[in-house]
Residue, then its C-alpha position, 0 to 999 in steps of 0.5 A: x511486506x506490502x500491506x500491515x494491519x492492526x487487529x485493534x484497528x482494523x479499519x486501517x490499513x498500510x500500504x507501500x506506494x510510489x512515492x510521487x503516487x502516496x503524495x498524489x492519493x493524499x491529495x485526492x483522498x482524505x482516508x488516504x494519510x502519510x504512512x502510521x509509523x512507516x516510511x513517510x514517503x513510501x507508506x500510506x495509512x488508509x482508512x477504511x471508512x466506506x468513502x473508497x470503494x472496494x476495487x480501488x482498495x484493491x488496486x492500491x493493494x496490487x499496486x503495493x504488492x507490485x512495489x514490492x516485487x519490483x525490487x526483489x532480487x531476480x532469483x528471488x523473483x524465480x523461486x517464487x515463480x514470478x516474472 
């Protein structure tokens, strides 16, 4: 799992993240806030109110699938065919 959302707030959405790169993006961003019912550390609650563009969000995204992924186990990673 590397992005959750809710169909009663859809304007928020959570995404796994480095830890040292969740507390660095809080810092930069406000829509940016500690993981809503997650793990603190690895999780951040993102809000999508306009004040971040879409290719950031979308790199935030590629980089929680990247967490992810980076973890799986190698056959895992060959069933899925990725490298």
């Amino acid at each position: 799992m590397f992005c959750l959302t809710s169909l009663s707030e859809p304007d928020r959405i959570n995404l796994k993240c480095d830890p040292e790169k969740a507390i660095a993006l809080r810092e930069e961003y406000n829509c940016v806030l500690p993981g809503w019912h997650m793990n603190k550390s690895m999780w951040n609650t993102v809000v999508l109110d306009g004040t971040v563009s879409n290719n950031i969000i979308s790199e935030w995204i590629d980089h929680s699938y990247d967490e992810v992924v980076k973890k799986l186990p190698k056959k895992d990673k060959i069933t899925l065919g990725i490298s």
